[in-house]
Every structure is written in C-alpha cells, then in structure tokens.
N, C-alpha and C positions, 0 to 999 in steps of 0.2 A: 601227938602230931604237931610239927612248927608247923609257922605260917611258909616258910621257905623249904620246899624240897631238897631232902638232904642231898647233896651230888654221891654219894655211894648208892642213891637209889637206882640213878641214873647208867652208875656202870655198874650194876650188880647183875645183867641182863646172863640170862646163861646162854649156852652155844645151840642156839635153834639150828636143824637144819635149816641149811640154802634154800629158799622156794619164791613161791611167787610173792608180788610184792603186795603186804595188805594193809587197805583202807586203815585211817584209823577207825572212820564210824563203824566200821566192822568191830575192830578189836574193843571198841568201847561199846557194842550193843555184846559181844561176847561174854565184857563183864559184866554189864547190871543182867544179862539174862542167867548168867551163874551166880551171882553173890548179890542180887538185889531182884529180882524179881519175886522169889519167892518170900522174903524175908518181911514180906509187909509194904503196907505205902511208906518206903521210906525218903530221904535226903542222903547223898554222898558232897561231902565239903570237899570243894576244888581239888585241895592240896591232896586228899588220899587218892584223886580220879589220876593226879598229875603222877603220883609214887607208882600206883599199880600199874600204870598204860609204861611207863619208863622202863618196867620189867620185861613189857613186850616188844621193846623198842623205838618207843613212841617219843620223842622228845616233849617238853614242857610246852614250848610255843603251839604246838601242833595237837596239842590233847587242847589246849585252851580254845583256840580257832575251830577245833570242832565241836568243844559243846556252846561254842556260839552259834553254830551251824545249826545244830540240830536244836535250837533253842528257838532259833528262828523258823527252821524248818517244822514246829509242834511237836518234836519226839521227845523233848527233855522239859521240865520246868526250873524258872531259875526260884530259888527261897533263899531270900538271908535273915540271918542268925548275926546279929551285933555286924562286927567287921565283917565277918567271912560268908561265902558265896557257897550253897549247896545247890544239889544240882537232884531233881527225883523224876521218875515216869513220866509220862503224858498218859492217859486213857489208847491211842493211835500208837505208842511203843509198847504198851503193853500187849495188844496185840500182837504186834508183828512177833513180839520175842514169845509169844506163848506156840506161836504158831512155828515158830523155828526151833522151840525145842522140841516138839512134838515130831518135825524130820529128822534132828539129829539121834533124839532117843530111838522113836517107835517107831518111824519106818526104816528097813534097809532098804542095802542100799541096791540090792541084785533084786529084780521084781521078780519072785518064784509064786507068786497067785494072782497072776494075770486069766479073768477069765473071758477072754477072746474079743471084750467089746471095746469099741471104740467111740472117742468124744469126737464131733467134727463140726468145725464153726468155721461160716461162710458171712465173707461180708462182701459189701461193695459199697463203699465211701467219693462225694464228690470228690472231681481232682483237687479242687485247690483245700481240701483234709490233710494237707502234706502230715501237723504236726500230731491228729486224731489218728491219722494212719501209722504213724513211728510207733506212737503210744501204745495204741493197739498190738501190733508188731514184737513191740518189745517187753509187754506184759505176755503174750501169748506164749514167747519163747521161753520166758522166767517160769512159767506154770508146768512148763513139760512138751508144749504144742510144737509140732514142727509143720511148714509147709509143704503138703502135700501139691497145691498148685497155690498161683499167686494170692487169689480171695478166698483157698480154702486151707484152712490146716486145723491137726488130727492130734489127739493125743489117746494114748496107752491108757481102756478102763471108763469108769464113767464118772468124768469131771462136771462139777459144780461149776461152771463158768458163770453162770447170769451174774453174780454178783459183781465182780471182775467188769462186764459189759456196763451194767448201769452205773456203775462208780465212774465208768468213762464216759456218761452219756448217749452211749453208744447203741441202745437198746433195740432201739428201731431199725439198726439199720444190718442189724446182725441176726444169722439164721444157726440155730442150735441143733443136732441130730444124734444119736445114742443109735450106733449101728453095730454089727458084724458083717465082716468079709466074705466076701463069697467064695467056693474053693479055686475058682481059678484067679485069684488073685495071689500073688507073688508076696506074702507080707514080710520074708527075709529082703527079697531086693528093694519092698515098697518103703522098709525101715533104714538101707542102704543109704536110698536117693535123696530120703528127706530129713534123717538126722546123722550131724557129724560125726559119726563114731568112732573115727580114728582119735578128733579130735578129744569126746569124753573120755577114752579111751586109756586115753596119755596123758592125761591129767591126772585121774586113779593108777596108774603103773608109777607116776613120774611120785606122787604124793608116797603110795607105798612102801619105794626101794629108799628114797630119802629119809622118811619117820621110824625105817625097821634100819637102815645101816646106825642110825643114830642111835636107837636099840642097844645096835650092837658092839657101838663104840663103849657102851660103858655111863655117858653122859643120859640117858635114860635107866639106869639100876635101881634096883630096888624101890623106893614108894616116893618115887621124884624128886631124885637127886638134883644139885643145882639150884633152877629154879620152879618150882613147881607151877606157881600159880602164872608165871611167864610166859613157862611152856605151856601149860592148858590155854591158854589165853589164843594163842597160837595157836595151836591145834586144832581146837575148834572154829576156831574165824575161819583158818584154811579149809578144813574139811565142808560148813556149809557153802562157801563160795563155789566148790566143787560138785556139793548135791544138788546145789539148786541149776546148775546146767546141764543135770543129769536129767531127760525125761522118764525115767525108767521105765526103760524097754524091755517088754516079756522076754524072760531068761532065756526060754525054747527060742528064741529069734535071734541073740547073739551068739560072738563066737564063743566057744568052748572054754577057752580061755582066757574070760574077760573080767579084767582086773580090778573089776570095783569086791569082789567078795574076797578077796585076800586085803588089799585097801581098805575094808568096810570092817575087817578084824583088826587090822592095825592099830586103827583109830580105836575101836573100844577098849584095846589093852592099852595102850597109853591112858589113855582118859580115866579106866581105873584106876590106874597105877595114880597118876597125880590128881585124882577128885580127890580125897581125904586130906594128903598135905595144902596144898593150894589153898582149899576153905581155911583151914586154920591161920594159913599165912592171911589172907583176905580179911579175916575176922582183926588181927593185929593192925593191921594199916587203914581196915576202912573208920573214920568219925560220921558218926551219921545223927539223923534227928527225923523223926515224925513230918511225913509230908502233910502238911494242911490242906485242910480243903480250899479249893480255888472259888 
C-alpha cells in the first residue's frame, strides 16, 4: 500500500446501477460492518479506507472529511502508527453495525409472522420541546412507528422502545401500550392512513428492476464481475437505507403484489454472488494493525 492512492483505484469504479444517491457514512459503516467488524478490534490506515470507498465512488477528499466526521461524531477512533493515520471502532459503532447486520441478514424483509399485536406510544411534550419533539419523531419513524394520531403512534409486533425513550430523556413523559385491534377496526385502511406505502413501495420495485436489469446486462455474471467489493459496497448501503424505512407491515395487510419480497431476493443473490470475491479483494487492499486499548 503507498502513502498516495493510486489514481486507477479511482477510476476502476464498475457500472453500478443508477439509484439513489448514497451517504458516504453509509458506504463507510457498510465497509468496517463487512470487512472489519467481525475481524477483531482492528485499525484500517487512511490510505486502504480512501482505495476501497473510490470503488464505490467515493472520491478521496470526501472519504477523508468523513472519517473526520465520524471521529468527532465517536463512531471511529483515530490511532497512528509512525506517519500514517489508522482509523478502528468506537464501542457506539459497534453497535449500531451489529445491529444492522442483524436486519440486513436475519430479518426479511416481507413481515410473514406478524402475530396481530401492536406497539403504541403516546406522548405529550411542552410546546417550546420543538427540538425533543423532531427527535422523538424522527427516531420513532427510523424504528418502524407511524402516526396514528399526532401524540400517538404504532408499530407492527411488540417493540422494545423504553430504551429509545430514556436515551432521549424522555421517560417521563412518554406512555408505552402492547395492545390488539379490535375487529371493528379497519387495520388494512388504518395501515393506508398512517404509513406511506406507495412510497416504501417504490423504493423496493424501483431498487429491484434496477439491480435485476443490471443482472441481466451481464455486468453482474458469474461471482462478481467487474467490481466486486464496489458493487457489495453499494448494495448493501442501498438496500439498508431502504429497510430501515420499511416498518414492516403484516403481509396479510399489504397488497398482493408488494415488492419488497422479489426485492428481498434480489438483494441476497447479488450479495452471494459478490460475498466471496469482494472479501478477497478487501483482504488485498485493507493495511491494518491491532486497535489499542483507549
């Protein structure tokens, strides 16, 4: 590995489908959760972090400015080694990525064992909580929770939220219920009114026809042509961006022909296809060393 990233690493990018446009702290929590999470408390030196993200199409400047980001933010720790700057875990990113590979592996992504119950959290916050209230709002949504009315909303199942509440300080002021519907309620129209479905909808059809036509261009053949660890790289950044705005709603409740379970295959046949090449290439580019204890 030089200290200077070779410029063919740069253009060696293979032909991703067209999609939406992704974070790098996405495409850099998608690496250390595939090639460094499991691998030990390690260290990755700048220069492999700057090679591999370039393959995803990440320029140099911008892989750098985020693991300043995320340095500052406690998801990364800095370590050097003589001149050169490595970069490994925090205990707060270890989580988050154990927890996200736990959706992208173990849970699908069509809910077929829903058993009828529901989460429902109620709050009611002073007016001037603008920024407690966004917070809340916007952790609720990330979880699965949609608004049922303005200070109540529900999710699919029986979720664990306390934890979620008191990390927000919020404890006190929030009410917790583990209920079922009663049968004159409507829970196809009540799933309608309170989550976008068109919207998940078409983000699983729009992710599916894109990653299967590219399939079938040939530019995904046999054990990940092109670039392997690029495309995985990709792949998976896009596909969690899409689960986690999935609440997943009981199957019986959507329509018939709702495109996350043709979507939800796509994704694991790519993902096999380029798991095996990818690590090899990864294993070549990444220089690492033993994270120390802090």
């Amino acid at each position: 590995m030089h200290d200077e990233t070779p410029q063919a690493a740069v253009d060696s990018r293979t032909d991703f489908p067209e999609g939406p446009q992704l974070r790098p702290q996405s495409l850099m929590f998608a690496f250390f959760g595939g090639h460094v999470l499991e691998e030990g408390p390690l260290c990755v030196y700048s220069g492999s972090v700057i090679e591999v993200l370039a393959r995803a199409g990440v320029g140099e400047q911008a892989v750098r400015s985020t693991l300043t980001r995320m340095v500052n933010r406690g998801l990364l720790r800095r370590q050097r080694e003589g001149r050169r700057m490595y970069f490994g875990l925090t205990p707060q990113a270890t989580e988050i990525l154990w927890n996200g590979k736990k959706r992208l592996w173990d849970t699908a992504a069509v809910n077929d064992d829903w058993d009828g119950t529901w989460t429902l959290l109620g709050f009611s916050l002073p007016e001037s909580w603008q920024r407690q209230r966004h917070d809340l709002r916007s952790r609720l949504a990330w979880s699965g929770f949609g608004p049922l009315y303005s200070g109540l909303w529900i999710a699919p199942g029986d979720f664990d939220v306390s934890a979620l509440v008191s990390e927000l300080g919020l404890a006190a002021h929030v009410k917790i219920f583990h209920a079922t519907a009663d049968d004159a309620t409507d829970i196809g129209l009540m799933i309608r009114d309170t989550w976008d479905l068109d919207g998940v909808g078409a983000r699983y059809a729009d992710f599916d026809k894109r990653w299967t036509d590219w399939l079938g261009s040939g530019s995904g053949s046999g054990s990940g042509s092109g670039d392997p660890l690029g495309t995985r790289l990709r792949l998976t950044s896009e596909w969690l961006q899409i689960i986690r705005t999935d609440p997943r709603l009981p199957a019986r409740h959507l329509p018939a022909a709702w495109p996350a379970r043709s979507a939800h295959d796509t994704f694991h046949r790519i993902a096999e296809q380029t798991g095996a090449p990818a690590c090899r290439m990864a294993a070549r580019l990444m220089e690492t060393t033993p994270l120390r204890p802090s």
